[in-house]
Each structure stands twice: as C-alpha cells, then as structure tokens.
C-alpha positions as CSV (number, residue, x, y, z in Angstrom):
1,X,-40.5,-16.7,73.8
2,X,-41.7,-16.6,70.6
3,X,-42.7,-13.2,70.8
4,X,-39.1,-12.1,71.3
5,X,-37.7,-14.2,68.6
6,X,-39.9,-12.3,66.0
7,X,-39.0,-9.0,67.4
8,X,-35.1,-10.1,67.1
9,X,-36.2,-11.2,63.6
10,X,-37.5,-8.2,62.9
11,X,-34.6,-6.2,64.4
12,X,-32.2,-8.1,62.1
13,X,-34.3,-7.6,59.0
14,X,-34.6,-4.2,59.2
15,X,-31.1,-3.7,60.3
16,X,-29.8,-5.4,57.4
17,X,-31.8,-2.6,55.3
18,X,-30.6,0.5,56.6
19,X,-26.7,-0.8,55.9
20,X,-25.9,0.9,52.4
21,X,-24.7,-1.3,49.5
22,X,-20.9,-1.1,48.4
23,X,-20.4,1.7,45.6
24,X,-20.3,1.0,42.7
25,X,-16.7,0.7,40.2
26,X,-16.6,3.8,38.7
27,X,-17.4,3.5,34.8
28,X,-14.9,4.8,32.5
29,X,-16.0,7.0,30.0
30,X,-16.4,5.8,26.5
31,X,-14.0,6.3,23.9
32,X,-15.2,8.7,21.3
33,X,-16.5,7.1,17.9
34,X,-15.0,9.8,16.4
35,X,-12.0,12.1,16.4
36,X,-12.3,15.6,16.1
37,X,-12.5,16.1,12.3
38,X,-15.8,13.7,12.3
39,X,-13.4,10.5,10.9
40,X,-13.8,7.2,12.8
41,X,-11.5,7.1,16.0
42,X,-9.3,3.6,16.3
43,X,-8.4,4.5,19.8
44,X,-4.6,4.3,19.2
45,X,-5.2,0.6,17.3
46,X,-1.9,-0.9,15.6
47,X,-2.4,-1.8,12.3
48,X,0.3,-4.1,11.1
49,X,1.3,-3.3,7.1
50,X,3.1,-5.1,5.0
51,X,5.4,-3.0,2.7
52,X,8.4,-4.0,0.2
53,X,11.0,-1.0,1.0
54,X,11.6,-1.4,-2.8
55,X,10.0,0.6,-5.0
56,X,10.3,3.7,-5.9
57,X,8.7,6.5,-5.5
58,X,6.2,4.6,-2.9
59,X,8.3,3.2,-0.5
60,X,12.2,2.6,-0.4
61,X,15.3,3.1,2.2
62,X,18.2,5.1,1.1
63,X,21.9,3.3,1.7
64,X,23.3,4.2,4.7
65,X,20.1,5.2,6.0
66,X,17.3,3.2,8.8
67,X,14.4,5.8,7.9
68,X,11.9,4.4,5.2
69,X,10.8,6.9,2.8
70,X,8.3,7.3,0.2
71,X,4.5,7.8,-0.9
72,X,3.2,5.0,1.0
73,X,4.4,6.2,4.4
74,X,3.8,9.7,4.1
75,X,0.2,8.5,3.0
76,X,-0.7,6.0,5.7
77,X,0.9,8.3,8.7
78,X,-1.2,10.7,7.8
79,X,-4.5,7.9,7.7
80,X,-3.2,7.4,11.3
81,X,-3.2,10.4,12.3
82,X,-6.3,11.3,11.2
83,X,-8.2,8.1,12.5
84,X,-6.0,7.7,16.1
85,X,-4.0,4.7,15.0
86,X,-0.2,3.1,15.0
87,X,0.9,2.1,11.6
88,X,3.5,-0.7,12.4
89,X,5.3,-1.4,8.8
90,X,6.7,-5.1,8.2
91,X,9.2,-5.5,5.4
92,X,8.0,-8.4,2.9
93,X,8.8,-9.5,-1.0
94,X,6.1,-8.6,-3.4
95,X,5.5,-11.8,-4.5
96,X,4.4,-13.0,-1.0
97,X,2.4,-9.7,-0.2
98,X,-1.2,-10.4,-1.6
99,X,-1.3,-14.4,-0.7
100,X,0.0,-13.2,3.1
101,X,-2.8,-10.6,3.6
102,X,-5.2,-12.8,2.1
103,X,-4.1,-15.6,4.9
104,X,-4.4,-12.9,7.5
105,X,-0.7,-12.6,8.4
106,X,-0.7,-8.6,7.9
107,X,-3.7,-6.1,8.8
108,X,-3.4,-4.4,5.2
109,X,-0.9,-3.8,2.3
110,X,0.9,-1.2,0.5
111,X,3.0,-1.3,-2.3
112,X,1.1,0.8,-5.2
113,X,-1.0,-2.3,-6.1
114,X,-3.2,-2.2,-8.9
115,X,-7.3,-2.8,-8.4
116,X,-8.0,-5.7,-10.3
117,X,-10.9,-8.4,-10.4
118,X,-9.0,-11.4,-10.4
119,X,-7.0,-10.3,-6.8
120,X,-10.4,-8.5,-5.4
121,X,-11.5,-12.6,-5.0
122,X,-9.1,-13.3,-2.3
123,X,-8.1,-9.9,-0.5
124,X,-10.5,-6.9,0.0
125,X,-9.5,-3.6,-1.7
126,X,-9.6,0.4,-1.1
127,X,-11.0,2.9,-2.6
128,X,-8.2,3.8,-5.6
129,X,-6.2,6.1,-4.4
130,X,-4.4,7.4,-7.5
131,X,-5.4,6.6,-11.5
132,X,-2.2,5.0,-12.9
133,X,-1.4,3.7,-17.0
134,X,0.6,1.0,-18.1
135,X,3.8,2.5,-21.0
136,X,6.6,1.0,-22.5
137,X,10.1,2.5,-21.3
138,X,12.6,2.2,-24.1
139,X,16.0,3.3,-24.5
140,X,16.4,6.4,-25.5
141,X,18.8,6.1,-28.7
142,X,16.5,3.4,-29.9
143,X,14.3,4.6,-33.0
144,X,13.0,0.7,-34.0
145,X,9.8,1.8,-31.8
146,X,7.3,4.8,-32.4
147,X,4.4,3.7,-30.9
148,X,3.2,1.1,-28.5
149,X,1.9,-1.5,-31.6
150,X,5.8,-1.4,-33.2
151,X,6.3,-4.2,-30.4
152,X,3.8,-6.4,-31.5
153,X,5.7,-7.2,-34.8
154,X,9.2,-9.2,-35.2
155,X,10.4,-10.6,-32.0
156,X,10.7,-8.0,-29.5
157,X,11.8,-8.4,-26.0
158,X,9.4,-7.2,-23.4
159,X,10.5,-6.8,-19.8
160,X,9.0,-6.7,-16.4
161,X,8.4,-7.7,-12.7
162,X,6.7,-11.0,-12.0
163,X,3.5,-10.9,-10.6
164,X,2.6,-8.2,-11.4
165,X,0.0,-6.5,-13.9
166,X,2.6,-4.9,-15.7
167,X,4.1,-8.6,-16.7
168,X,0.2,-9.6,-17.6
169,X,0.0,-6.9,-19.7
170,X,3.2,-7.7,-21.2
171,X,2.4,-11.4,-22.0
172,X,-1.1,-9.9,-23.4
173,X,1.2,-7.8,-26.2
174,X,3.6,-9.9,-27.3
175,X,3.3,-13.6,-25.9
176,X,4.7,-15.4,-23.0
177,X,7.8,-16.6,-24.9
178,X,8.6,-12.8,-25.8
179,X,8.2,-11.6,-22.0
180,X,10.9,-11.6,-19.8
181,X,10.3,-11.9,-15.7
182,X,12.2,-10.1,-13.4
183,X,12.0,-10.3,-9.6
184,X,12.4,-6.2,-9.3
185,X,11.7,-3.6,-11.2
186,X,15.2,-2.0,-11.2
187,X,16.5,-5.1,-12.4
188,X,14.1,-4.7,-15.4
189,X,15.4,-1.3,-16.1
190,X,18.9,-2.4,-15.9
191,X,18.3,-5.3,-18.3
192,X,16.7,-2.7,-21.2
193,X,20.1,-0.1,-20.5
194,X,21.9,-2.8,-21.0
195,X,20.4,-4.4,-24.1
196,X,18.9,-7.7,-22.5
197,X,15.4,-6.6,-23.1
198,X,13.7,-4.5,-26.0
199,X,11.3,-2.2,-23.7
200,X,10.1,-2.8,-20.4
201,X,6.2,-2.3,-19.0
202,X,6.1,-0.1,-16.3
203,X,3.1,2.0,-14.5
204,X,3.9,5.6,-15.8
205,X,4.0,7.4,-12.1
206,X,6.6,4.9,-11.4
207,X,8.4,5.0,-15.1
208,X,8.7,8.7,-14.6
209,X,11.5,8.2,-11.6
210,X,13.3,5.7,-13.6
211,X,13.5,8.3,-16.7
212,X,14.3,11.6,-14.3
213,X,17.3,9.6,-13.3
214,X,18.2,8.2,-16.6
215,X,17.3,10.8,-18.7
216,X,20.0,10.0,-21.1
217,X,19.2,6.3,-21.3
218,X,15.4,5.8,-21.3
219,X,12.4,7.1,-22.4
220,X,8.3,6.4,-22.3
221,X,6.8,5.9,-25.6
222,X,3.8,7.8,-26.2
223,X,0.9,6.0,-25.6
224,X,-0.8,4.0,-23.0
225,X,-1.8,-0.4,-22.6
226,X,-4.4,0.0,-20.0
227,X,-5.6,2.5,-17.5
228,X,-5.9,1.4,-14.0
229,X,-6.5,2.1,-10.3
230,X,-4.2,1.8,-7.2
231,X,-5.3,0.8,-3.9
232,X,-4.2,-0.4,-0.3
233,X,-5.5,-4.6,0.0
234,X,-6.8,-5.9,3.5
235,X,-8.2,-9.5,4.4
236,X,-11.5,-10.6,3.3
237,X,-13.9,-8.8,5.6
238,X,-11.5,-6.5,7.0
239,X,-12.8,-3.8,9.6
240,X,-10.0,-1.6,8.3
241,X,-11.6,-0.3,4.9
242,X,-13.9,1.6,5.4
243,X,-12.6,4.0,8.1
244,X,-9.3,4.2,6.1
245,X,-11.8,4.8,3.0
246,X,-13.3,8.0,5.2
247,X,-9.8,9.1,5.4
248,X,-8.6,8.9,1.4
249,X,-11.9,11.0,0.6
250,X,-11.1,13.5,3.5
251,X,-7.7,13.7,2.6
252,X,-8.6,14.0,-1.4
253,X,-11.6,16.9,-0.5
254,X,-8.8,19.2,1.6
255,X,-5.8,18.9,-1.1
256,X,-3.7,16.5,1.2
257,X,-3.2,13.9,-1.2
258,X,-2.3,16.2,-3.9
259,X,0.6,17.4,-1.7
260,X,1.3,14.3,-1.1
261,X,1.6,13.4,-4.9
262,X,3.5,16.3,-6.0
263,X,5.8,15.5,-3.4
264,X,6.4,12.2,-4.8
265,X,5.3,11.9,-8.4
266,X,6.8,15.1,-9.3
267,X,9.9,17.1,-10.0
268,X,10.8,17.4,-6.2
269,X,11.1,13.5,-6.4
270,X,13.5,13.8,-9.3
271,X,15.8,16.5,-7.5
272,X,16.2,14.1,-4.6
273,X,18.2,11.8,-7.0
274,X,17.2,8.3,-5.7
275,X,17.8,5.5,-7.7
276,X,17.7,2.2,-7.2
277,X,21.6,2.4,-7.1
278,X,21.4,4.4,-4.0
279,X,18.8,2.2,-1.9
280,X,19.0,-0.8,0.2
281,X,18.5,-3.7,-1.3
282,X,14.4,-5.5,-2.0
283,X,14.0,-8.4,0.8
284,X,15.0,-11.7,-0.1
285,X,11.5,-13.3,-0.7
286,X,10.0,-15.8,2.1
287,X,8.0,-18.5,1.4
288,X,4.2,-18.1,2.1
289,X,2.7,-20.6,5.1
C-alpha cells in the first residue's frame, strides 16, 4: 500500500512538471529617451503655462479673434515639438504669475520675464533666451530730455508697470514719490501720450512696437538703465528646465530663434499693425492662494 501511494506521488509530482507555465504579459517597448534630433523625448507630456495674452510682441489676442499670437507661442510650440510635448496655455495677470508658479499652480511661465536674483529665490529660471535693455520712451515733440540723466533733475514723472523690473528701475532713477505704477504697459504708454507721465521705462524689444505704432508720438531716448536677460520661470526643482534648456540651445545653434525674433522684434511685427487698441483686453488679476 504504501508502495503505490509513492508511485501516485510520484506520478503527480512529475506530472505537475511537464504542465508549462502561463506566458508571460507581453512587455511594451520602452519609450525612447530621446526624439530623433538627440533632444530629450516627454512622450507627449502636457506642460501647463501660464501666459498673460497682454503684451506685445510676446503674446497677445487680436479683437475679434480666439487664436493667441506672439513670440512666446511661436517659441514654446516649437520646444514642444522638438521635445514630444503638449503646451496647454492658461491665461493669468502678471502680478500673480511668478508667486503662482512658485506655489506650483502652473508647470512654467512665459511672459518675457527678466532673470533676476531676487525672483531666482523662489522660482527656478531658464537659460536667457534673448538679451534685453531697459530705455526711457518719451514723447516725441518733447525736447526737456536728451539723455537718460535729464530725468534725474527737477521733478519728472516716470512711468511704468508694477512689478516689474522696469518700475524698480524706475524708482532707482528718480524716487518712489516720482514713479508712477500702472497695472499694463499700454496704459503706461497712454498716460505719457497724454501728458500724465514724463517718460515711461520700458524693455527696448518691447518699446520698439509701441514706437512703430506711434511713430508720431513717442520716441526712445538714446541710452540704456541696465542690460538684462529674459527667461521662461518653473517651480523650484522643476524637471522641465533642463530639457527645455536642450531645446533653446538647439533652436539658437540652427537659426530658429533668430527667425523667430525677426518675426517678432522686427519690421514684419510693425507691418502687422497691432496695438494695444486692437487686442483683447489683459485678464482681470486673481488673487493668489
């Protein structure tokens, strides 16, 4: 009896070997870590952007018109494409932009924002993209002002957008009681045609749109306050930079980005004839969380 028990053992053990174990799932193939030009592949990743849709030449929407325009979107479709992402923009007020990134609300930022210490301690920062300087716009008719020192005697009138570096470098020239806040630049512009202001401080890329428009108006004295950097901003730590890095310096080493400047910084710009007359509205600014 026993003797057949082990041989039925044995017939179960070895019949339990010969059955063959379930295939295995099949194993999809990894994404590349690259796309084809050698840039880092995000695999189709959204990155969500806040933008202002109110500043000209970098980004603005023409009345009677949904399709966003300007430097910034021809720029970052163009990261996208290169690194197999989905840029989704988000419409938000300038003076919310950098504290929202910072917080995390928004994957990155563009809005022509200069590179500066003080903002590199809360949000993380690009590679500049494009050198900028700081001038004073003046009316045109108005001969009080030769150079860029004429404002710092009298009491002259300096205008600009709040928070930005433009306003700083305004209240470094002539005083915070002189310096005049504005919550757009266009509004700026329209205060110094009307005779509210005495100049207004401007980055020149963005100065020379305002002037091609107003040619008869306004002027840029010679000169320059400060020379200085623009970049895209990201949350501390972000991922994001350095593959959108790779794709700035690819896009500067084949002569993208100098289409892409012309195009915008240029006399095509100025025979397009936008003004901030003819675009929507800046967003109403939200409060920060």
């Amino acid at each position: 009896m026993l003797k057949r028990l082990s041989s039925l053992a044995a017939i179960a053990l070895l019949s339990s070997a010969c059955v063959a174990p379930p295939p295995a799932a099949p194993t999809a193939p990894a994404a590349p870590a690259q796309t084809e030009s050698g840039l880092p592949n995000l695999n189709g990743r959204e990155i969500v952007i806040a933008i202002e849709n109110a500043y000209i030449p970098f980004n603005f929407v023409p009345v009677g018109s949904n399709e966003p325009q300007g430097w910034d979107y021809d720029t970052i479709n163009e990261i996208c494409r290169r690194l197999n992402c989905k840029p989704v923009f988000r419409q938000l007020a300038w003076d919310n932009t950098i504290a929202a990134v910072a917080a995390g609300q928004f994957d990155m930022a563009a809005n022509g924002i200069t590179i500066t210490e003080e903002r590199a301690k809360v949000v993380d920062f690009s590679e500049g993209y494009i050198a900028v300087d700081q001038r004073i716009m003046v009316r045109k008719d108005d001969d009080r002002f030769k150079s860029i020192e004429d404002f710092k005697k009298g009491s002259f009138k300096l205008g600009s957008q709040k928070g930005t570096t433009n306003y700083d470098e305004a209240v470094r020239l002539v005083g915070e009681s002189r310096t005049v806040g504005f919550d757009a630049f266009d509004l700026a512009v329209q205060a110094l045609i009307a005779g509210d202001v005495d100049g207004v401080v401007i980055d020149d890329v963005a100065g020379v749109g305002y002037v091609g428009v107003n040619a008869d108006k306004i002027k840029l004295l010679e000169g320059r306050l400060v020379g200085q950097q623009l970049g895209f901003i990201f949350p501390k730590g972000s991922d994001l930079v350095a593959p959108i890095n790779a794709a700035l310096r690819a896009m500067k080493a084949d002569g993208t980005l100098a289409k892409i400047n012309a195009k915008w910084f240029g006399p095509e710009f100025q025979k397009m004839g936008i003004t901030y007359e003819n675009i929507q509205p800046a967003p109403t600014p939200i409060p920060t969380p």
